[in-house]
N, CA, C and O atoms as CSV, one atom per row, in Angstrom:
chain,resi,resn,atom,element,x,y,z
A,1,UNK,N,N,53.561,243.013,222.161
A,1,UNK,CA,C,52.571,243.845,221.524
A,1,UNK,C,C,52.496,243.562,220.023
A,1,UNK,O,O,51.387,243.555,219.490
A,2,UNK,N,N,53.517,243.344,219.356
A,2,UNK,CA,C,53.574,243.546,217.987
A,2,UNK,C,C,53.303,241.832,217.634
A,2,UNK,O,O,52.849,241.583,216.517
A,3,UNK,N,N,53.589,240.638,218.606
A,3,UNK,CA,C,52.762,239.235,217.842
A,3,UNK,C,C,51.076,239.605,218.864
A,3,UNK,O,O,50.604,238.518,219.200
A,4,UNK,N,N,50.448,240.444,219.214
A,4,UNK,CA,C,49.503,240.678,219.427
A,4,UNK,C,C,48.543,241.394,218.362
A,4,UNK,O,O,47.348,241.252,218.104
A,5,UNK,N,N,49.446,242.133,217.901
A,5,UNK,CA,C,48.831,243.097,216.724
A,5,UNK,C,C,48.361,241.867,215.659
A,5,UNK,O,O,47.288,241.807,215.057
A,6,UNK,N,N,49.404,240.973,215.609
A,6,UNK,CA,C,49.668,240.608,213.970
A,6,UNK,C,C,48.687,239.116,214.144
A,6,UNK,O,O,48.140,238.486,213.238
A,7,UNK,N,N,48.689,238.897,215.248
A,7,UNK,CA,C,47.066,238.115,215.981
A,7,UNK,C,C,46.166,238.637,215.323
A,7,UNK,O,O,45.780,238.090,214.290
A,8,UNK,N,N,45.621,239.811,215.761
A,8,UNK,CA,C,44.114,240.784,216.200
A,8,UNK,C,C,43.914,240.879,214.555
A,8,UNK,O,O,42.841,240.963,213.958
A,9,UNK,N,N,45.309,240.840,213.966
A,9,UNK,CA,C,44.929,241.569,212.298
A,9,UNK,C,C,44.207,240.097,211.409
A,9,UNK,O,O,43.394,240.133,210.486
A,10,UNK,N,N,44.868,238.802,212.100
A,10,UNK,CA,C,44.549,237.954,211.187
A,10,UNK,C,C,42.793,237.534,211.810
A,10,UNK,O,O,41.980,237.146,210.971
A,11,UNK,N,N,42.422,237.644,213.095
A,11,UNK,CA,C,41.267,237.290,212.989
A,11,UNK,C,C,40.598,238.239,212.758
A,11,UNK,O,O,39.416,238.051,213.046
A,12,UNK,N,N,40.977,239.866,212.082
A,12,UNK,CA,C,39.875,240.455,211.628
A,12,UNK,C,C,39.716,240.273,210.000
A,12,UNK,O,O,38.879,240.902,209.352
A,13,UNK,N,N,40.566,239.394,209.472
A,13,UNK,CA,C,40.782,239.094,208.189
A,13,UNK,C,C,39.732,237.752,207.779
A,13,UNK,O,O,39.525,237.445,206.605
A,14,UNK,N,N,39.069,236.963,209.039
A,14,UNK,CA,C,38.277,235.607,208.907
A,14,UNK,C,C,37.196,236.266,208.990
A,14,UNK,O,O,36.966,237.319,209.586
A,15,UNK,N,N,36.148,235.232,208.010
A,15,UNK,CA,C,34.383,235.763,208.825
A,15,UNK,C,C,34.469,234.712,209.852
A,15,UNK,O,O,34.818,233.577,209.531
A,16,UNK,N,N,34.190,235.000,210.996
A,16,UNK,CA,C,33.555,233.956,212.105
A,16,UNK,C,C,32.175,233.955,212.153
A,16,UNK,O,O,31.399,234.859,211.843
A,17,UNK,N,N,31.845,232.330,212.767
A,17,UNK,CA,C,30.102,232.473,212.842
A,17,UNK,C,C,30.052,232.217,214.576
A,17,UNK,O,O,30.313,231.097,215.015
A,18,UNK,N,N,29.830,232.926,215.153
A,18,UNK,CA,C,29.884,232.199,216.741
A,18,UNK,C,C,27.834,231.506,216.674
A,18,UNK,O,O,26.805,231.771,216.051
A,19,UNK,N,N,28.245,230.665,217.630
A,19,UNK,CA,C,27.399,229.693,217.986
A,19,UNK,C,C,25.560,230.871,218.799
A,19,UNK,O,O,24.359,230.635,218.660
A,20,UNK,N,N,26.242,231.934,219.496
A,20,UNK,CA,C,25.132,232.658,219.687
A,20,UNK,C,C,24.500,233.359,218.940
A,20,UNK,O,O,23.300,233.297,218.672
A,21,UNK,N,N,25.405,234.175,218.508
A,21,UNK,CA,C,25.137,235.496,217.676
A,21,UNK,C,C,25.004,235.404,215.882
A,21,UNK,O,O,24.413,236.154,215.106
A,22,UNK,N,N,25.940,233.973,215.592
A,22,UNK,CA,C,25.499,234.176,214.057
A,22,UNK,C,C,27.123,234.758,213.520
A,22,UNK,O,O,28.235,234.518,213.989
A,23,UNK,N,N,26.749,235.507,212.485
A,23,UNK,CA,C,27.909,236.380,211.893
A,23,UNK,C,C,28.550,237.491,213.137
A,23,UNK,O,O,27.961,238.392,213.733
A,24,UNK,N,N,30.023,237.012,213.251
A,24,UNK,CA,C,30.506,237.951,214.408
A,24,UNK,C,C,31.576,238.591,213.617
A,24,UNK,O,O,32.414,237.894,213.045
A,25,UNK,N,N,31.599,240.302,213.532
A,25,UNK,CA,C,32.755,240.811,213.145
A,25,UNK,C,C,33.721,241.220,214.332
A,25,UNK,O,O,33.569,241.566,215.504
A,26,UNK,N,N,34.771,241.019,213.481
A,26,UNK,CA,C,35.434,241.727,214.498
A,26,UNK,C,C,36.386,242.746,213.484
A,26,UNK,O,O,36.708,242.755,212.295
A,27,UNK,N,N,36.686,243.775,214.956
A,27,UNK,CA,C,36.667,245.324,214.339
A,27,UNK,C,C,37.689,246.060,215.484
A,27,UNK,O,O,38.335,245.488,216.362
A,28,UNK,N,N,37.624,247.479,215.196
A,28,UNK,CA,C,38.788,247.860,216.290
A,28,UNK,C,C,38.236,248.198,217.706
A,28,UNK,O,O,38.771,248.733,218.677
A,29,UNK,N,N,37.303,247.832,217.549
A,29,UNK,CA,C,36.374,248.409,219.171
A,29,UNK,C,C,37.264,247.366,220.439
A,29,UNK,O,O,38.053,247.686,221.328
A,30,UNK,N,N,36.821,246.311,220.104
A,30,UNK,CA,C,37.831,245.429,221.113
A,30,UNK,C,C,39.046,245.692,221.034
A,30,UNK,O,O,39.663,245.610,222.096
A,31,UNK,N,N,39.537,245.947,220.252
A,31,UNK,CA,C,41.069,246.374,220.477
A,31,UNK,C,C,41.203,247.501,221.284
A,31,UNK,O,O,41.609,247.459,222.445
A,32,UNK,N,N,40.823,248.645,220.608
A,32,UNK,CA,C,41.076,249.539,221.604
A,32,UNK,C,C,40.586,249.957,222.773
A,32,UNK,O,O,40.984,250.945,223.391
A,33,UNK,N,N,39.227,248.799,223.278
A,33,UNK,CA,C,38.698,248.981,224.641
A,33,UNK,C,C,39.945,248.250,225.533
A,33,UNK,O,O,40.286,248.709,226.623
A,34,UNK,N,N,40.598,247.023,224.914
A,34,UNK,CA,C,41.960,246.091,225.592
A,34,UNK,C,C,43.170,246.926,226.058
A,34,UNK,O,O,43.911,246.694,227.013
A,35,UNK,N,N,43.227,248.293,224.880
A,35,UNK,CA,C,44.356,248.814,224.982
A,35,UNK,C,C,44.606,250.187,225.396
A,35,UNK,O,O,45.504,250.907,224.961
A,36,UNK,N,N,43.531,250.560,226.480
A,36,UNK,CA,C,42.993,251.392,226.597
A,36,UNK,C,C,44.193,251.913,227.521
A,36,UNK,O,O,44.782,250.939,227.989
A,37,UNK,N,N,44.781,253.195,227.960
A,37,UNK,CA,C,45.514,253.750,228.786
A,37,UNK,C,C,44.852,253.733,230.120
A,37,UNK,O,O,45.650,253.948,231.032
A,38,UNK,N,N,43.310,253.490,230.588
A,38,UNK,CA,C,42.994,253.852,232.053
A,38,UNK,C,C,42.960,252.250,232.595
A,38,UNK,O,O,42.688,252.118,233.788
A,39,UNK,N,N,43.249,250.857,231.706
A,39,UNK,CA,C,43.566,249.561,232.376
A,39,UNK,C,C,44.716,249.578,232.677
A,39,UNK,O,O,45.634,250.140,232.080
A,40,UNK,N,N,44.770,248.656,234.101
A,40,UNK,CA,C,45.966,248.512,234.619
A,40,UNK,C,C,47.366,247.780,233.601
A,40,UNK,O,O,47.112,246.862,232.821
A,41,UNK,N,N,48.522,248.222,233.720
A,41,UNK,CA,C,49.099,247.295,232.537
A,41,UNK,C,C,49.240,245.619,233.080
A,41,UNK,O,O,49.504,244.834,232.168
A,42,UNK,N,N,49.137,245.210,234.020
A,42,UNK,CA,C,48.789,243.847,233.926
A,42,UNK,C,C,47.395,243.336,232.969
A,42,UNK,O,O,47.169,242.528,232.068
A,43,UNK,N,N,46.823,244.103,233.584
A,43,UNK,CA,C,45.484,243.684,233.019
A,43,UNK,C,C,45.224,243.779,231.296
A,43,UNK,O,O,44.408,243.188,230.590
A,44,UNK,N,N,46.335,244.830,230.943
A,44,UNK,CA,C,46.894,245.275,229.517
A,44,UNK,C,C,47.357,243.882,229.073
A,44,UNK,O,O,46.641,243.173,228.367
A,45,UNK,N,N,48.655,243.480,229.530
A,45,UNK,CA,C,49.663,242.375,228.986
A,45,UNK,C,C,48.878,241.440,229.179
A,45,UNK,O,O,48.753,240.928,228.067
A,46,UNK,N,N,47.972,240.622,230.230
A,46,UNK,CA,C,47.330,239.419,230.078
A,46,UNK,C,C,46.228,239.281,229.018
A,46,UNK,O,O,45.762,238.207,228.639
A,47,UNK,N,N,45.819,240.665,228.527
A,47,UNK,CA,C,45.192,240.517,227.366
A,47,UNK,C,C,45.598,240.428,226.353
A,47,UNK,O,O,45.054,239.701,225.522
A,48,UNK,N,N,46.458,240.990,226.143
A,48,UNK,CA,C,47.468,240.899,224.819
A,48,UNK,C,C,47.726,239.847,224.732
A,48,UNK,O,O,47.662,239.453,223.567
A,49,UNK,N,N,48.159,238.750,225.796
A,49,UNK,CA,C,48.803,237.934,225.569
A,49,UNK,C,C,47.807,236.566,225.296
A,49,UNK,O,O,48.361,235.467,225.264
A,50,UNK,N,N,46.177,236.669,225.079
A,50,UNK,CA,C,45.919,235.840,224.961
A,50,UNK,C,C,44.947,236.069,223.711
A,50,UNK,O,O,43.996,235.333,223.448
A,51,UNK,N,N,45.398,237.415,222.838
A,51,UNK,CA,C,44.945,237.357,221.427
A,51,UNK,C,C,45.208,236.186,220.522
A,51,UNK,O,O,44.512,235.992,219.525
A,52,UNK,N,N,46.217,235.399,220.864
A,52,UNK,CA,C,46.649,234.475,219.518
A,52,UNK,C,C,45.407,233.253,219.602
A,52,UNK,O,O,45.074,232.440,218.740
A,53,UNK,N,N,44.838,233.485,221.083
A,53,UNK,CA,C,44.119,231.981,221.479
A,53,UNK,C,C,42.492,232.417,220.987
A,53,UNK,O,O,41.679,231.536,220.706
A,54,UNK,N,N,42.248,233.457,220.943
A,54,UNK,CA,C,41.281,233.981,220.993
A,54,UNK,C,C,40.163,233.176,219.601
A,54,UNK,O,O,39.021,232.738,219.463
A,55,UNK,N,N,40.943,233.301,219.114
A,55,UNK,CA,C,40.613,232.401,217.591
A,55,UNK,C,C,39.603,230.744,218.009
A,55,UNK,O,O,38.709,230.198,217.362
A,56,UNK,N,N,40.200,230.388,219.237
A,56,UNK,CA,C,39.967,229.213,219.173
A,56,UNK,C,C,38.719,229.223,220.295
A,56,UNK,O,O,38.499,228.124,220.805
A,57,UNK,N,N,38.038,230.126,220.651
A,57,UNK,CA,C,36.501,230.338,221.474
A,57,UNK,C,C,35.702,231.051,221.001
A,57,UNK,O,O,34.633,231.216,221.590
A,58,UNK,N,N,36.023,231.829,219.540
A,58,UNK,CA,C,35.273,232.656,218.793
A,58,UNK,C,C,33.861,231.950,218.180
A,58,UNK,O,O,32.743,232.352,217.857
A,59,UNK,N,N,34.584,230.654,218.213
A,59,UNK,CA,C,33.556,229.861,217.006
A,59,UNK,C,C,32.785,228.270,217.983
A,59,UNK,O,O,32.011,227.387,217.611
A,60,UNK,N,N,33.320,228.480,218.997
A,60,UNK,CA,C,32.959,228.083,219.758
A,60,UNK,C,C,31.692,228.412,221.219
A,60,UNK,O,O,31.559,229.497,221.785
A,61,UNK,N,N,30.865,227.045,221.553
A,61,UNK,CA,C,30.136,227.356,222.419
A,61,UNK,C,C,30.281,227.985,223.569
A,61,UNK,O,O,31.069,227.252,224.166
A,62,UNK,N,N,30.006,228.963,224.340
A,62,UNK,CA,C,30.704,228.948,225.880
A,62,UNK,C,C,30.692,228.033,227.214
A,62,UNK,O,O,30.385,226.896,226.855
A,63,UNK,N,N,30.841,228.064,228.187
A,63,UNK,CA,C,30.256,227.337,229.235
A,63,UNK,C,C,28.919,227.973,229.851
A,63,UNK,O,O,27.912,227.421,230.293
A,64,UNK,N,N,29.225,229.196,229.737
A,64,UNK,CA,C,28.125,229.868,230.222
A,64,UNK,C,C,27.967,231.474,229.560
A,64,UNK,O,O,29.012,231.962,229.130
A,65,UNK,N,N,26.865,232.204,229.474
A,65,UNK,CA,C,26.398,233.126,228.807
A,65,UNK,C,C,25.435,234.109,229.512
A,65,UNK,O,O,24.660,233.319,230.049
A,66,UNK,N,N,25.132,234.993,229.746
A,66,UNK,CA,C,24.222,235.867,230.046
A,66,UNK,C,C,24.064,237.264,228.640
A,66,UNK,O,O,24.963,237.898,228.087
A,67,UNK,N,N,22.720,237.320,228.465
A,67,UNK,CA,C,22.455,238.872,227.896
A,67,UNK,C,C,21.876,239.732,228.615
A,67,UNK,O,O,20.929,239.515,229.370
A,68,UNK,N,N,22.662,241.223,228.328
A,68,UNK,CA,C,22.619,242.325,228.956
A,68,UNK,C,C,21.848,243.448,228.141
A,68,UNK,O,O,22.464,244.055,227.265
A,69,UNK,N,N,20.391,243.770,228.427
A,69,UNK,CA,C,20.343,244.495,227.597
A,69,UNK,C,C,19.807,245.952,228.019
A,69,UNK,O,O,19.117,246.501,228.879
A,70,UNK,N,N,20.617,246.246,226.785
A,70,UNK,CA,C,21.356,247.896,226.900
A,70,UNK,C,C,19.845,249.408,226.562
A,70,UNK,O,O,19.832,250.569,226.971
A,71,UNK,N,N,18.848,248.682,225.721
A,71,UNK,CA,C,18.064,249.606,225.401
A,71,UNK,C,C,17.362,249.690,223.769
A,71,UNK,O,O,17.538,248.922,222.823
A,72,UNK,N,N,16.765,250.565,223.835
A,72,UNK,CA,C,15.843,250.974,222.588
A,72,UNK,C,C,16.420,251.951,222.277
A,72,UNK,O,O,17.011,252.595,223.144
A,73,UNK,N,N,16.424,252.447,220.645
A,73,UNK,CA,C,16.607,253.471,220.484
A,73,UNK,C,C,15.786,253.602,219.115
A,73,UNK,O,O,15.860,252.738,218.242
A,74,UNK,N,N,14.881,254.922,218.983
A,74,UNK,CA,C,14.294,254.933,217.996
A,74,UNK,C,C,14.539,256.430,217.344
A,74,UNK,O,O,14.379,257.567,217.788
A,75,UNK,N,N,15.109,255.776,215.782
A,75,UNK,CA,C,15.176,256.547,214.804
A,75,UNK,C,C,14.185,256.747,213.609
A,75,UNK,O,O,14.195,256.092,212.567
A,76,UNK,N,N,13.362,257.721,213.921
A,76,UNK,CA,C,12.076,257.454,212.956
A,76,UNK,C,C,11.890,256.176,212.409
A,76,UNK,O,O,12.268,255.353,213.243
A,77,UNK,N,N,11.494,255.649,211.419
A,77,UNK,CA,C,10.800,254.599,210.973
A,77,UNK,C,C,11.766,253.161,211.202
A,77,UNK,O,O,11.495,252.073,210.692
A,78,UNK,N,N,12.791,253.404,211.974
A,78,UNK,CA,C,13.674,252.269,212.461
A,78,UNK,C,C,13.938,252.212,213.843
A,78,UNK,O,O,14.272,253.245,214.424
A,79,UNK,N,N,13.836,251.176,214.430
A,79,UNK,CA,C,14.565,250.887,216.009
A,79,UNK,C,C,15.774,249.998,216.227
A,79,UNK,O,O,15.749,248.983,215.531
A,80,UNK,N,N,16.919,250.141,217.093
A,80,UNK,CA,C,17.264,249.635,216.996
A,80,UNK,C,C,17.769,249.193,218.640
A,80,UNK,O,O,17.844,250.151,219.409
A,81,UNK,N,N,18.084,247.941,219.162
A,81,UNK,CA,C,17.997,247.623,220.031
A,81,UNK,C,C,19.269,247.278,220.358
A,81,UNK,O,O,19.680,246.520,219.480
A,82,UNK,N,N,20.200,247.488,221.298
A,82,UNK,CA,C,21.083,247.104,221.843
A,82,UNK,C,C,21.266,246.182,222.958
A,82,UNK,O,O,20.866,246.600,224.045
A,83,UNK,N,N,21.809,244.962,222.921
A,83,UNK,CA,C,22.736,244.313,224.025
A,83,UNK,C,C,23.708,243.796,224.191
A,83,UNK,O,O,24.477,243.810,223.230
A,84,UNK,N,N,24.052,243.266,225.147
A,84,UNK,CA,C,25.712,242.831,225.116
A,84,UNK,C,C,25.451,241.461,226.059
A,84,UNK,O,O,24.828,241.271,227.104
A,85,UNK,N,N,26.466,240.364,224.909
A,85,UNK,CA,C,26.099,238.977,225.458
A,85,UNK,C,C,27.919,238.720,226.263
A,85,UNK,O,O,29.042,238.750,225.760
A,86,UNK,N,N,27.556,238.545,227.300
A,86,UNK,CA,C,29.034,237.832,228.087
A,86,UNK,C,C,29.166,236.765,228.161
A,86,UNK,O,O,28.196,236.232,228.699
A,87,UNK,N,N,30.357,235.731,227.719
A,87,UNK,CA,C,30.501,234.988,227.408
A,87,UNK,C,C,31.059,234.562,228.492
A,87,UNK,O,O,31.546,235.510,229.107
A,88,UNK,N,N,31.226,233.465,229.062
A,88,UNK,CA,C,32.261,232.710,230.152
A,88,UNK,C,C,32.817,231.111,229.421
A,88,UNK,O,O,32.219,230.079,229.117
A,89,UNK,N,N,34.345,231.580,229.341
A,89,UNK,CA,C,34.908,229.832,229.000
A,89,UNK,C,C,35.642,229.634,230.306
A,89,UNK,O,O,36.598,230.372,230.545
A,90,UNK,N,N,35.341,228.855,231.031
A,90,UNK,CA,C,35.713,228.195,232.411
A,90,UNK,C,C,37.258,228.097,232.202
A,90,UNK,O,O,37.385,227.977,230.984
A,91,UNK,N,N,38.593,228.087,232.824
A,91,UNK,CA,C,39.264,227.361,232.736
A,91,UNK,C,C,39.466,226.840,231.644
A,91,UNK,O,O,39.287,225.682,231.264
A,92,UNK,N,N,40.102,228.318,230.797
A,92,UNK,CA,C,39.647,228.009,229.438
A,92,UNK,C,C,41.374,228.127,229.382
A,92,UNK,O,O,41.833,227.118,228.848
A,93,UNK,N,N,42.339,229.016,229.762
A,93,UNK,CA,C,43.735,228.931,229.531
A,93,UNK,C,C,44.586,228.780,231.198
A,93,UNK,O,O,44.208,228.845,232.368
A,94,UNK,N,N,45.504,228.621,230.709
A,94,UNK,CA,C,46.756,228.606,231.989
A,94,UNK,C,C,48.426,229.471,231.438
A,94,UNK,O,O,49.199,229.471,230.479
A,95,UNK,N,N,48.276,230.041,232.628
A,95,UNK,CA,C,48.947,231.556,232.094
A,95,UNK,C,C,49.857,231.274,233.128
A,95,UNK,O,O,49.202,230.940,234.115
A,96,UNK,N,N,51.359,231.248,233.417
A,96,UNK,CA,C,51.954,231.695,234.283
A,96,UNK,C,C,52.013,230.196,235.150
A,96,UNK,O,O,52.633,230.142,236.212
A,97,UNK,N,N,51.340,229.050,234.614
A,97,UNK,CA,C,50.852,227.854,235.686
A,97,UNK,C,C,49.746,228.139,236.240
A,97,UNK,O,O,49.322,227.202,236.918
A,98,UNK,N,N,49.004,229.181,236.232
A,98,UNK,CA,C,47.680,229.142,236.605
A,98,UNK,C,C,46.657,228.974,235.657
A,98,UNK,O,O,46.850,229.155,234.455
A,99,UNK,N,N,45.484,228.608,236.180
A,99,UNK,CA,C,44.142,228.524,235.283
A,99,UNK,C,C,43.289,229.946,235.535
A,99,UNK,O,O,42.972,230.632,236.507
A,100,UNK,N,N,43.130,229.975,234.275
A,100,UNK,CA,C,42.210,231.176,233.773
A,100,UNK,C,C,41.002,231.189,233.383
A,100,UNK,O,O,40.909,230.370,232.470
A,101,UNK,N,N,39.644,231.869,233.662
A,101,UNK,CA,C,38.729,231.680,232.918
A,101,UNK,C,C,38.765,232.812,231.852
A,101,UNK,O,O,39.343,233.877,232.067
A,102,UNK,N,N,38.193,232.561,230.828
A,102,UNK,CA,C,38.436,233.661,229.830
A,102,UNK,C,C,36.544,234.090,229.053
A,102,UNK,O,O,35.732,233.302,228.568
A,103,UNK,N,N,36.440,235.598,229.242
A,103,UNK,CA,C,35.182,236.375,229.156
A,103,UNK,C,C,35.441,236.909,228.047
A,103,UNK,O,O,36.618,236.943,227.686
A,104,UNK,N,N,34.566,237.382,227.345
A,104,UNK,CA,C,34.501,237.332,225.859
A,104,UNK,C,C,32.755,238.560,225.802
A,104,UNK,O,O,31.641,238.041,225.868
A,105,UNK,N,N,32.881,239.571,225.719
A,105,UNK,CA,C,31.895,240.742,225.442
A,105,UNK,C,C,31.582,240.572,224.382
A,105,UNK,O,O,32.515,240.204,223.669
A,106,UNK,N,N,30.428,240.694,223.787
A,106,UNK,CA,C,30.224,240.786,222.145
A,106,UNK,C,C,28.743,241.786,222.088
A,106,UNK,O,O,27.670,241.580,222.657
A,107,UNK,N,N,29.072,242.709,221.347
A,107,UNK,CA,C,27.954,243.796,221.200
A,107,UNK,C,C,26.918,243.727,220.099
A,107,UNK,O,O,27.273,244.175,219.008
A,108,UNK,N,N,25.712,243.246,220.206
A,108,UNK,CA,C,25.117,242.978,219.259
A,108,UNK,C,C,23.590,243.953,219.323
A,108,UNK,O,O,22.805,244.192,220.240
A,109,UNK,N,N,23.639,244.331,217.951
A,109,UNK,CA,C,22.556,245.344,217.410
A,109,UNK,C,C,21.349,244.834,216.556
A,109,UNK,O,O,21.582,244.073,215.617
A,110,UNK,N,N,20.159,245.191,216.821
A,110,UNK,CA,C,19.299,244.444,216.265
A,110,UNK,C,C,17.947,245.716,215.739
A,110,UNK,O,O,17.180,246.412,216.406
A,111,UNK,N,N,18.158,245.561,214.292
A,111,UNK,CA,C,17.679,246.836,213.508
A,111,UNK,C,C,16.059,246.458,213.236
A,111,UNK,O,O,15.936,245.240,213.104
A,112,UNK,N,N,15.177,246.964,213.156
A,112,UNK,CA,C,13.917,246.552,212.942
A,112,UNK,C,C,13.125,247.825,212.358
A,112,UNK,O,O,13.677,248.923,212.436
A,113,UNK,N,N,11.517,247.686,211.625
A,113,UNK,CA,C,11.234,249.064,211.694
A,113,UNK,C,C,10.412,249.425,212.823
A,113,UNK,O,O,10.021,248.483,213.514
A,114,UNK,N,N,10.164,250.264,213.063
A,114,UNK,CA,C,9.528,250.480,214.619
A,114,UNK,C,C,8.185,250.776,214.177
A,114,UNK,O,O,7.822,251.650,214.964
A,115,UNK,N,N,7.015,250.499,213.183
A,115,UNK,CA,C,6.005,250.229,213.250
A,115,UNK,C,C,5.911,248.619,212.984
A,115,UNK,O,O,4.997,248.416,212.185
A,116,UNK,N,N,6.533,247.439,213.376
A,116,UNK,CA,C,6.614,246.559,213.341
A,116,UNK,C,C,5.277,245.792,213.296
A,116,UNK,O,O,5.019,244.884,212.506
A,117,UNK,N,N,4.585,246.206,214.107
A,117,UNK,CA,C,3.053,244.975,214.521
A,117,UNK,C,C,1.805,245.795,213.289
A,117,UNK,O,O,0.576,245.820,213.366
A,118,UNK,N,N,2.399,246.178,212.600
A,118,UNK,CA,C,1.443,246.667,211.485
A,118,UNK,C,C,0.966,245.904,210.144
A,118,UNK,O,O,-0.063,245.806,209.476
A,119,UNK,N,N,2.563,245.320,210.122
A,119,UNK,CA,C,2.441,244.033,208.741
A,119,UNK,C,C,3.831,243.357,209.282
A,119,UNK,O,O,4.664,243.671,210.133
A,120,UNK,N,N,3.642,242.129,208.244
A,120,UNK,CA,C,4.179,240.951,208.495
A,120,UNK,C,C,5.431,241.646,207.976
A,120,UNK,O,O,5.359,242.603,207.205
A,121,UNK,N,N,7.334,240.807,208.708
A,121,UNK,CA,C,8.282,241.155,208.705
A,121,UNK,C,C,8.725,239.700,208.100
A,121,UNK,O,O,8.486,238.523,208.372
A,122,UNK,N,N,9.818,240.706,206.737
A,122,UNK,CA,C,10.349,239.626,206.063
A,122,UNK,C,C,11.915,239.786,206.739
A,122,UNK,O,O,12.174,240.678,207.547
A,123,UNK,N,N,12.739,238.954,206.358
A,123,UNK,CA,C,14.152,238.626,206.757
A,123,UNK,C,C,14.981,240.072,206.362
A,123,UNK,O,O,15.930,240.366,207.089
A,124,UNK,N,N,14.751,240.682,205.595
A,124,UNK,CA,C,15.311,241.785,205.089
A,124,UNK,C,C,14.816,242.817,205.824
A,124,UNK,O,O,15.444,243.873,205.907
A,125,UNK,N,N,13.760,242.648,206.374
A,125,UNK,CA,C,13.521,244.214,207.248
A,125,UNK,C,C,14.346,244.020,208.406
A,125,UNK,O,O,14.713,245.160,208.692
A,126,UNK,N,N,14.980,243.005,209.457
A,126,UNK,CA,C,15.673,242.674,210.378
A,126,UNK,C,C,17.010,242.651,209.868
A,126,UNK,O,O,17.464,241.828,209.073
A,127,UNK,N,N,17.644,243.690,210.427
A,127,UNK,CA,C,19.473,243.829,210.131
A,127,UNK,C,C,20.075,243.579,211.910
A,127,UNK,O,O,19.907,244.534,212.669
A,128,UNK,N,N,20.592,242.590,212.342
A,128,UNK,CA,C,21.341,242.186,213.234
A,128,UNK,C,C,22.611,242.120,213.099
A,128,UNK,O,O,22.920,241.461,212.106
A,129,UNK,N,N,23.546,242.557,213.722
A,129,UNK,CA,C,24.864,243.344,213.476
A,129,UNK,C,C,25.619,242.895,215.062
A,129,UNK,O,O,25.383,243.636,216.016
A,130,UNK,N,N,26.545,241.625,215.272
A,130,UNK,CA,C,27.216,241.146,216.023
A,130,UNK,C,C,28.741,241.830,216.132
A,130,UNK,O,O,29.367,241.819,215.072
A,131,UNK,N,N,29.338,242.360,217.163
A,131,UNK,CA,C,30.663,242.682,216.777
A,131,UNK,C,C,31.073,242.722,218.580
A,131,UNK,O,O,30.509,243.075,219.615
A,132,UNK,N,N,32.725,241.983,218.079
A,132,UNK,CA,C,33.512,241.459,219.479
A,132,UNK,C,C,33.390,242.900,220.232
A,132,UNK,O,O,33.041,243.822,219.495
A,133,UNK,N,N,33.615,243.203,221.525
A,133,UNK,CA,C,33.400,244.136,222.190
A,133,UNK,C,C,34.950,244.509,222.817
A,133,UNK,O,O,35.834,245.358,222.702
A,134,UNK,N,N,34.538,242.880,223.786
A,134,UNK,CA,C,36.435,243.120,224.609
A,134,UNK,C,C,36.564,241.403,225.129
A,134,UNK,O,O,35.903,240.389,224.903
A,135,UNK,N,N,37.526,241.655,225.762
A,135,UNK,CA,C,37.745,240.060,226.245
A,135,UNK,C,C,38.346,240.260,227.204
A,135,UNK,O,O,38.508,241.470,227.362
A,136,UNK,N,N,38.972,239.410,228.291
A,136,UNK,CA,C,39.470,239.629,229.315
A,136,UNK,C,C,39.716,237.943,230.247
A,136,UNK,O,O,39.045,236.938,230.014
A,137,UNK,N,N,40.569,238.017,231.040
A,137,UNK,CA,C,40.669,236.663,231.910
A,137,UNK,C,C,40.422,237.004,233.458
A,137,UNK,O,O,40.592,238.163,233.836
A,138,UNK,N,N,40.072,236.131,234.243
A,138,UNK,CA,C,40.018,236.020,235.495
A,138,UNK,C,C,40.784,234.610,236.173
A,138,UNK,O,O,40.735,233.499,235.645
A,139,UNK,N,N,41.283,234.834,237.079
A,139,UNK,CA,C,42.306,233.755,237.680
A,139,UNK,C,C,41.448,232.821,238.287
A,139,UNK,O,O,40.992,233.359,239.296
A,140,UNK,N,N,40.960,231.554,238.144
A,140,UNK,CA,C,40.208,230.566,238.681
A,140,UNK,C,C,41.010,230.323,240.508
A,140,UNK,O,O,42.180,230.174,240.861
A,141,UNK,N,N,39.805,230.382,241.223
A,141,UNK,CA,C,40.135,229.882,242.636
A,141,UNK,C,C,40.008,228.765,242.926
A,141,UNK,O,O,40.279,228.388,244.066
């Protein structure tokens, strides 16, 4: 737990740029969705244990990707749109002698004003806001 912590602290100390999203922060949301008391503790320790690597698919392309999207939400003269992009790195680690694929959540917010089609939008009216979600492995068959 504690070379997990001291992981999680140094990549919230880097700016990362991931390859989808642009500027990706990372923050305590992924942490404490990883370290949550209602996951199983396997499912606890195999995450923990692959914070140190995590560094090295952040900034990287995936194999595969899907976006999920979550909705509209409008706050008077602003909207802001939510989705969540899942990441898939194939057989990305080997844990135990097995191969792992490793999934990678990232929650990204996309601010606009919500009379948009009225006048032309400069770069500054669009605030897009990337941040890690959770991560997780699956055992390759």
């Amino acid at each position: 737990m504690s070379k997990a912590k001291d992981a999680y602290k140094a990549l919230k100390t880097q700016a990362w740029h991931n390859p989808l999203v642009g500027s990706l922060q990372i923050t305590r949301l992924a942490w404490r969705h990883i370290t949550r008391r209602s996951k199983s503790v396997t499912r606890r320790t195999l995450a923990l244990r692959i914070v140190p690597y995590l560094k090295a698919f952040l900034a990287s392309p995936p194999d595969r990707y899907a976006c999920n999207f979550v909705g509209l939400k409008v706050n008077g003269p602003t909207t802001t749109e939510t989705r969540y992009l899942m990441c898939w790195y194939r057989q990305a680690l080997t844990v135990d002698g097995e191969s792992h694929s490793l999934l990678i959540r990232i929650r990204e917010e996309i601010t606009y004003p919500t009379e948009w089609a009225k006048r032309p939008l400069s770069a500054a009216d669009v605030k897009q806001v990337a941040v890690l979600a959770a991560w997780w492995c699956k055992k390759d068959k």
